[in-house]
C-alpha positions as CSV (number, residue, x, y, z in Angstrom):
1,X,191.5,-44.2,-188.0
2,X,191.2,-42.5,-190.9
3,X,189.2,-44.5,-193.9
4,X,189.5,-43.4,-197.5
5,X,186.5,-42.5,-199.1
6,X,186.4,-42.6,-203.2
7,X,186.2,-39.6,-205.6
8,X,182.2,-37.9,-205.0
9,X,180.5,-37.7,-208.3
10,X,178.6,-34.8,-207.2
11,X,180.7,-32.9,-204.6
12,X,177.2,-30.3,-204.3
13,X,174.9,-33.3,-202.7
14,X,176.7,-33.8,-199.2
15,X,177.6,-37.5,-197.1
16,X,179.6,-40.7,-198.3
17,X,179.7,-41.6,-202.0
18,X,181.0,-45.0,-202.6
19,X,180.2,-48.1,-204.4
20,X,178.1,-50.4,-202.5
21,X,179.1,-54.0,-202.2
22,X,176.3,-56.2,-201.1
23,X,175.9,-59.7,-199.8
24,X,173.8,-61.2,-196.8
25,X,176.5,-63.3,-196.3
26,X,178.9,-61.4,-194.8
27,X,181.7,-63.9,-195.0
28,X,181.3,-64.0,-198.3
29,X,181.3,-60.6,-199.0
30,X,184.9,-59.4,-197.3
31,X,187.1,-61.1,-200.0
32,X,185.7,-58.4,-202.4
33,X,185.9,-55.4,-200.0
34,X,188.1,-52.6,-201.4
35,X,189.3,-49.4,-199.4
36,X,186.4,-46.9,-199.3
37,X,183.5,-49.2,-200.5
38,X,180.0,-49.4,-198.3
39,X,180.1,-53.0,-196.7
40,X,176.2,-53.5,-196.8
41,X,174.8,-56.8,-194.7
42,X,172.3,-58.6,-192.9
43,X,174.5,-59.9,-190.3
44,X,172.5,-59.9,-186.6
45,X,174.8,-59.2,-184.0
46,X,178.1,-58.8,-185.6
47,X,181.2,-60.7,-183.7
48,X,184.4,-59.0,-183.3
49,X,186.0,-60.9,-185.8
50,X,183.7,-59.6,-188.6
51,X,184.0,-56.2,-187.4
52,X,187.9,-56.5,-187.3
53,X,188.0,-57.8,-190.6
54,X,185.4,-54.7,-192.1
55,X,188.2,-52.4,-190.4
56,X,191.3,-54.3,-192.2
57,X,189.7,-53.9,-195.4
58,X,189.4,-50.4,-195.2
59,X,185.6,-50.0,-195.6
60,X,183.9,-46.1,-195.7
61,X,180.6,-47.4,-193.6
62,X,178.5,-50.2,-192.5
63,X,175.6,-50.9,-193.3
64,X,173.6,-53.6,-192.0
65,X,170.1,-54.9,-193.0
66,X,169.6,-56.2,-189.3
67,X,170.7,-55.1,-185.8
68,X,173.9,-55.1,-185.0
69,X,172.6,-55.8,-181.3
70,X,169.5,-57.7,-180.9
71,X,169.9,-58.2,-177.2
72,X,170.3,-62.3,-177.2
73,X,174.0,-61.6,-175.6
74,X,177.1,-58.9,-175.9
75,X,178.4,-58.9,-179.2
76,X,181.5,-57.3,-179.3
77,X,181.6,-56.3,-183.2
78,X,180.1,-52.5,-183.2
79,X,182.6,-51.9,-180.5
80,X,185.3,-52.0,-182.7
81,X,184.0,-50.2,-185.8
82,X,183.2,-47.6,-184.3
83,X,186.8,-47.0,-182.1
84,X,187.7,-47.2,-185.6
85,X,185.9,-44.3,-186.6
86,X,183.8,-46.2,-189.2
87,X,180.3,-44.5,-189.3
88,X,177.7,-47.7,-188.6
89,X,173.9,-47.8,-190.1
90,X,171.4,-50.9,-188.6
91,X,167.9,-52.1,-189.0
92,X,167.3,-51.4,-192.5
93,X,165.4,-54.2,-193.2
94,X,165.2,-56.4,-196.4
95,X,164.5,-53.2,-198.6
96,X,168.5,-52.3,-198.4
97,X,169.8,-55.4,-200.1
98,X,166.7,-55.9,-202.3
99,X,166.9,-52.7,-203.9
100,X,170.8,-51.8,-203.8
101,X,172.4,-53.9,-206.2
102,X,176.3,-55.2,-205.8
103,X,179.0,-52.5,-207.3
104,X,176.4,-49.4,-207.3
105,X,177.4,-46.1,-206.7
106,X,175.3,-44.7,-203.6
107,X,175.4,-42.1,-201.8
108,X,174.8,-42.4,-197.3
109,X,173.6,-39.3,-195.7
110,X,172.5,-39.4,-192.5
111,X,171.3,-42.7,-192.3
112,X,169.5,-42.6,-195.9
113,X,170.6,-44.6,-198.9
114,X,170.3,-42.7,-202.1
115,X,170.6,-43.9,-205.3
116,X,170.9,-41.2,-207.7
117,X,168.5,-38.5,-206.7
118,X,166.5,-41.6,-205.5
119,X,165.9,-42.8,-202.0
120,X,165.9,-46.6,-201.5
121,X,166.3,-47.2,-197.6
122,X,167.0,-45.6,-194.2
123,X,168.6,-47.3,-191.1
124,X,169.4,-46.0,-187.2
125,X,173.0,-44.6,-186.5
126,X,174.5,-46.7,-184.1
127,X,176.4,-44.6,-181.6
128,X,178.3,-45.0,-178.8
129,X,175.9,-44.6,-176.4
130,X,173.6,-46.8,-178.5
131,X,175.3,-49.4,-178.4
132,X,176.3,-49.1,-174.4
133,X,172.4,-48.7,-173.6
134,X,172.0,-52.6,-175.9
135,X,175.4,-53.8,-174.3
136,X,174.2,-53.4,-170.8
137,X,170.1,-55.2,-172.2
138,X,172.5,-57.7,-174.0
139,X,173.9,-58.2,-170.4
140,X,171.0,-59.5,-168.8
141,X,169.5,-61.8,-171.3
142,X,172.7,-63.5,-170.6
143,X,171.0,-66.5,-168.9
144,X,168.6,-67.7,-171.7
145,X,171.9,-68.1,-173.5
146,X,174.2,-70.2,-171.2
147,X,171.1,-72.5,-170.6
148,X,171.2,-72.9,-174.7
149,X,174.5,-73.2,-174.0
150,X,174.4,-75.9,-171.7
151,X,172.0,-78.0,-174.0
152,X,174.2,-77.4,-177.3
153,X,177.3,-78.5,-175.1
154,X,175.7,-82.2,-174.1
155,X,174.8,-82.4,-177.5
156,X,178.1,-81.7,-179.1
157,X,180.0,-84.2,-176.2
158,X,177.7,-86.5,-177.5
159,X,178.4,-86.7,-181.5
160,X,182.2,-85.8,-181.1
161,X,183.0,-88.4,-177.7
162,X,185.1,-90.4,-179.8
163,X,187.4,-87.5,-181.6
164,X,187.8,-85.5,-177.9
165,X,187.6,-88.3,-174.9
166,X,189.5,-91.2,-177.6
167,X,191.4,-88.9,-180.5
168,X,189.8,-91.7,-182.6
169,X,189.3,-89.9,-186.4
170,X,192.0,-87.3,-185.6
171,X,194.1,-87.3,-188.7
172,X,197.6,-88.5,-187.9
173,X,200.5,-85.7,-189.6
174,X,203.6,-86.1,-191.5
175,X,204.9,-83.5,-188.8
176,X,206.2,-85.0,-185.2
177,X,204.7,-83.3,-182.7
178,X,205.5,-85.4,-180.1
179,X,206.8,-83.0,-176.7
180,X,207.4,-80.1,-179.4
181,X,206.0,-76.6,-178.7
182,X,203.0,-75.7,-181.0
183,X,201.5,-72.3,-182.3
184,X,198.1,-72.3,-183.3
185,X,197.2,-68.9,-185.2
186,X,193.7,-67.9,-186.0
187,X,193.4,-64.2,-187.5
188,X,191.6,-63.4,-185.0
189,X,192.0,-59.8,-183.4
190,X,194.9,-58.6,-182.8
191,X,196.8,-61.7,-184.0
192,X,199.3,-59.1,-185.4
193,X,200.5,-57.7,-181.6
194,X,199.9,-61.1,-180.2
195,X,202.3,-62.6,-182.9
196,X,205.3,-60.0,-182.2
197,X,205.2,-60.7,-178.6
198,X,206.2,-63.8,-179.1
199,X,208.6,-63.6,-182.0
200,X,212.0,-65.1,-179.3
201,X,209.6,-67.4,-178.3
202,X,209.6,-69.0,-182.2
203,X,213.0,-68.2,-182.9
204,X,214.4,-69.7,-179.8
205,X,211.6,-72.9,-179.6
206,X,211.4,-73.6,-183.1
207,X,207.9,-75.0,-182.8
208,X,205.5,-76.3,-185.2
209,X,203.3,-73.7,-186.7
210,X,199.6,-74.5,-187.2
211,X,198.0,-72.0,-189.2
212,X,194.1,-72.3,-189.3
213,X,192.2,-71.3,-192.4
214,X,193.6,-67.6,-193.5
215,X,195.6,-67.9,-190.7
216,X,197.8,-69.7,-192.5
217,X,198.2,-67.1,-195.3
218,X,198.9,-64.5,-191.7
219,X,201.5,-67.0,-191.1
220,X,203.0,-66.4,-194.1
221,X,202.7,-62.5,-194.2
222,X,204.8,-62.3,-191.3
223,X,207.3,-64.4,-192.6
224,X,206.3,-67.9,-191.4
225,X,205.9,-71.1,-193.0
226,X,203.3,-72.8,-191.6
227,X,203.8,-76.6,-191.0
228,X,200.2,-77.5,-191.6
229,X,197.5,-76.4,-192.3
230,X,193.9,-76.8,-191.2
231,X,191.3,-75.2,-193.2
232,X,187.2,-75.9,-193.6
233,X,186.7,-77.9,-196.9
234,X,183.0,-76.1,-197.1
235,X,184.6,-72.4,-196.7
236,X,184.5,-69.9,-199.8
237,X,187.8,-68.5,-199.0
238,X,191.0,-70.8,-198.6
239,X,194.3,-70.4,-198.0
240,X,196.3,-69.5,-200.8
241,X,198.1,-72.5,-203.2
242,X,201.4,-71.4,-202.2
243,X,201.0,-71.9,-198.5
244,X,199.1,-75.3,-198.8
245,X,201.4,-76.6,-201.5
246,X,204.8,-75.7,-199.0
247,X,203.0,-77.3,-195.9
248,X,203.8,-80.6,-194.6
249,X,200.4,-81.3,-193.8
250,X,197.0,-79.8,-194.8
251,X,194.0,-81.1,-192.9
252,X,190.8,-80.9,-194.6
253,X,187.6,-80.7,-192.1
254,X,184.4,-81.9,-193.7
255,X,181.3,-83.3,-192.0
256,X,180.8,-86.6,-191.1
257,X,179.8,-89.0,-193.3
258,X,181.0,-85.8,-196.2
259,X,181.7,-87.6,-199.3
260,X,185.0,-87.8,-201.4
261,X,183.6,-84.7,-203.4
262,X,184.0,-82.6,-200.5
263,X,187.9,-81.9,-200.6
264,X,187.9,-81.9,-204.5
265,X,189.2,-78.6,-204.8
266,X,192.3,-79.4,-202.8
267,X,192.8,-82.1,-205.4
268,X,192.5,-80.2,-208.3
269,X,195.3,-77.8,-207.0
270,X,197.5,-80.7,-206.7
271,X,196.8,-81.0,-202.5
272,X,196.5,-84.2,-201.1
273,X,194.7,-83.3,-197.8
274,X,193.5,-85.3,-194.8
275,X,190.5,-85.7,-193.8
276,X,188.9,-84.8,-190.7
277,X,185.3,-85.8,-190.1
278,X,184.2,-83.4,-187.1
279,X,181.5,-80.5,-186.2
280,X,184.3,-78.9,-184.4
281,X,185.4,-75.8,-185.8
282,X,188.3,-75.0,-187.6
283,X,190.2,-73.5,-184.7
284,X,189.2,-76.1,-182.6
285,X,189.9,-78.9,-184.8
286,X,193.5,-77.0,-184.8
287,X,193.8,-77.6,-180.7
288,X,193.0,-81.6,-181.0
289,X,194.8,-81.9,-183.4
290,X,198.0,-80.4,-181.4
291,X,196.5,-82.5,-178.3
292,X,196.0,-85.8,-180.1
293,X,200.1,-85.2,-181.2
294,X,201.3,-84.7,-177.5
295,X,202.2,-81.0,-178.3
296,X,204.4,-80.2,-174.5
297,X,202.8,-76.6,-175.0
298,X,200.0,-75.3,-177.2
299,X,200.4,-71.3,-178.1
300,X,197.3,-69.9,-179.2
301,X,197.3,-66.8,-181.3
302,X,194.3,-64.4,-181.9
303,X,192.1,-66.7,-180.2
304,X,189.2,-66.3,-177.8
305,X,190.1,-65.9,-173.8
306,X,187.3,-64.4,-172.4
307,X,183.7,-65.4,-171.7
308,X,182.8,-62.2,-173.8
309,X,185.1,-63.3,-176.2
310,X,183.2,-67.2,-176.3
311,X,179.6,-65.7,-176.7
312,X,180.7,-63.2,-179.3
313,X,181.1,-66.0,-182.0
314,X,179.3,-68.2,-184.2
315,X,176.6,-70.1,-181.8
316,X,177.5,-73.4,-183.4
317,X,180.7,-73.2,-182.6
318,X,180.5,-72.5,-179.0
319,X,180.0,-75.7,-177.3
320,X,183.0,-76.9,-179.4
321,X,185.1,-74.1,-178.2
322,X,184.3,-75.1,-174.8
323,X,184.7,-78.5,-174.7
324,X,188.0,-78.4,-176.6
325,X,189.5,-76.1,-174.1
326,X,188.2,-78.5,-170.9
327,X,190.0,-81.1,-173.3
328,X,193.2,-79.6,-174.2
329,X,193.5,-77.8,-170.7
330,X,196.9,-76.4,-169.0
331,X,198.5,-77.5,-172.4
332,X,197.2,-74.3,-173.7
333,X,198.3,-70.8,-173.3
334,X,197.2,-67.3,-174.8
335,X,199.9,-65.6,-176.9
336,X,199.5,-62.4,-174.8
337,X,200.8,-64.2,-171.9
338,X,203.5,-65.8,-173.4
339,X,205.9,-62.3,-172.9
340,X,205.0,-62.2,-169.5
341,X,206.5,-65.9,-168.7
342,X,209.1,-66.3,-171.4
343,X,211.7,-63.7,-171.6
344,X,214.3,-65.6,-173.9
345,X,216.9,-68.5,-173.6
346,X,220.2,-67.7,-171.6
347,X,222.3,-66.0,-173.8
348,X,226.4,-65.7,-173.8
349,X,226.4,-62.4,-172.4
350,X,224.4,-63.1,-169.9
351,X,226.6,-66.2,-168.4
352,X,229.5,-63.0,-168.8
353,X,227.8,-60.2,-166.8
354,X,227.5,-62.9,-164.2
355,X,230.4,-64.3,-164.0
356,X,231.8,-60.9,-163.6
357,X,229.2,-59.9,-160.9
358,X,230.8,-63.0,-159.3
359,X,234.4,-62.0,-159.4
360,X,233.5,-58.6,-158.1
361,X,231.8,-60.5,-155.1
362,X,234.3,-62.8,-154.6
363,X,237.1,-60.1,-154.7
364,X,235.1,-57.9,-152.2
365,X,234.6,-61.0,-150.0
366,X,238.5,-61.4,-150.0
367,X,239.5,-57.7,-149.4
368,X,237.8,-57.5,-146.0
369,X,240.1,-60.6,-144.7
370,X,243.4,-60.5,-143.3
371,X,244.9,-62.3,-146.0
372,X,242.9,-60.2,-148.9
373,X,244.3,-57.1,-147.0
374,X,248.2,-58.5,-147.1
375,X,247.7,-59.0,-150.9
376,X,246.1,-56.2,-151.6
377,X,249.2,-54.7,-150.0
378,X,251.4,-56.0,-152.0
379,X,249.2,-55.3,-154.9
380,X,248.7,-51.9,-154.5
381,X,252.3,-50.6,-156.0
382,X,252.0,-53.2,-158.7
383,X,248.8,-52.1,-160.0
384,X,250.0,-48.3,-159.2
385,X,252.9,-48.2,-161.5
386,X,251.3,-50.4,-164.3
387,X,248.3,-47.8,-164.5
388,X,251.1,-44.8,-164.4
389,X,253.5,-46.4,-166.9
390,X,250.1,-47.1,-169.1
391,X,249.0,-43.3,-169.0
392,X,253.0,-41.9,-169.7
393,X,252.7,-44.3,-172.9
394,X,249.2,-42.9,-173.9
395,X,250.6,-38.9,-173.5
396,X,253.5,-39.7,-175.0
397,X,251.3,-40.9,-178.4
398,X,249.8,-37.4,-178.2
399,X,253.1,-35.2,-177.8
């Protein structure tokens, strides 16, 4: 992939010049990402997601204040930067972000941050085989992190019981759900391929389309409305006021106990959301939500399938994702499967290419009996002087 770099103010000192954009929360920081900026972060072990999102916005380099791999498990995130061909800087250290301001023009050369004719920081390239030497160390300090896993899971069952053994505090919708088909998209990767493949599958199904957080503004990019909406009341970014205002339903999550304060700034846009109290995340909160509503089939799009996938994202939300998959179980299905076991309702020409496969069968099974041969027979000169009369008629047009 090819990224676009911005003008060099001094073409004679060589490597990236670029305007830095800085923030340790990285989250925070990809709204304001434009094509050929520096994306510079302290974000330990970047997920997939992240990484995904660095390569949609177009970004000229990466560089990040701590490791991308620190070894705790396999994060998936310098994987993808680097197929795209974004050049990726690590272990800087606190000097990076305290020294480089947000919207300064830098310059990256070789791992070295100038500014001006000043050096402020240098990091470690992360190569390829960097990162499959930490992959394969990641690998075997996988244990440590399912035992965490374990103890965050028993944790989790405990506070949320009620909302995933009961559905008590799931937020009852405007939209019936009720033995409808449901799509739940997350802009996750590739949501994009994963929401072409199942394009018949929508048209044909008509189901109700749940899009979670910006996922609902992906909805609407493809040319979807979502029917509701489920988006984290604490989040930075929302989706935008024309796709909550056109949904049937927008579910706020807040924390339990969260006061009315917490979805005020659905209010002040003229939303009235509902509320629901959970540590779930956002996706998740999506799922028993579509569960709790008797959904016949829940469609996940750009969502996590693998165990890879599960470690490589927040840690908090891990045990949730777990749990709400052992909840919603054979209900769900991965978008990238869906191609493989729908191929489309039957259509008119397909009831007429076999109804004439059957008349071909059914007249060969007749011409092999006796009677079949007597009427072919008598057929035979028929059909012979219609076809001859029919091609006089068509040479006599041309004479």
């Amino acid at each position: 992939m090819r990224i676009s770099v911005r003008q060099r103010t001094n073409q004679a000192l060589p490597g990236i010049h670029a305007v830095a954009r800085v923030d340790r929360r990285t989250p925070h920081l990809l709204g304001r990402l434009r094509p050929g900026d520096l994306a510079v972060v302290d974000h330990r072990d970047m997920d997939r997601g992240t990484a995904q999102a660095l390569v949609d916005a177009g970004v000229a380099g990466v560089l990040n204040a701590a490791p991308m791999i620190s070894g705790r498990y396999p994060n998936l995130g310098p994987d993808v930067l680097l197929a795209a061909g974004i050049p990726v800087y690590d272990t800087f250290g606190d000097e990076l972000i305290g020294r480089v301001k947000d919207g300064s023009s830098v310059r990256l050369h070789e791992g070295e941050v100038y500014l001006g004719a000043e050096l402020v920081a240098a990091g470690r390239f992360v190569s390829e085989d960097v990162v499959r030497a930490e992959m394969e160390s990641a690998r075997s300090g996988l244990r440590s992190q399912l035992e965490s896993f374990t103890h965050n899971s028993t944790e989790f069952l405990r506070r949320e019981q009620d909302v995933l053994l009961h559905g008590r505090g799931v937020p009852r919708t405007a939209t019936n759900l009720t033995g409808r088909p449901v799509v739940v998209l997350v802009q996750g990767h590739e949501w994009h391929a994963e929401l072409a493949g199942i394009k018949a599958f929508i048209r044909e199904q008509h189901p109700v389309l749940i899009g979670v957080d910006l996922g609902a503004d992906a909805l609407r990019s493809a040319g979807y409305q979502p029917d509701i909406v489920v988006a984290n009341a604490g989040d930075d970014e929302m989706p935008s006021l024309e796709v909550l205002k056109k949904a049937t339903d927008v579910i706020a999550l807040v924390e339990r106990g969260a006061s009315q304060a917490s979805t005020e700034r659905f209010e002040r846009a003229g939303i009235r959301p509902l509320r629901f109290e959970t540590g779930a995340t956002t996706e998740d909160a999506a799922l028993i939500l579509a569960d709790a509503g008797q959904a016949s089939l829940i469609v996940g799009v750009g969502m996590h399938a693998t165990l890879d996938e599960f470690l490589d994202r927040q840690r908090t939300g891990l045990a949730s994702t777990y749990l709400t998959r052992l909840k919603v179980g054979p209900r769900l299905v991965d978008a990238a499967a869906v191609p493989r076991l729908y191929d489309g309702q039957v259509r008119p020409r397909h009831l007429l290419a076999l109804s004439l496969a059957g008349l071909v069968a059914l007249a060969a099974a007749i011409g092999v009996t006796p009677v079949g041969q007597e009427w072919a027979d008598v057929a035979t000169p028929v059909v012979t002087d219609a076809v001859t009369n029919l091609i006089d008629r068509v040479q006599g047009l041309f004479q």
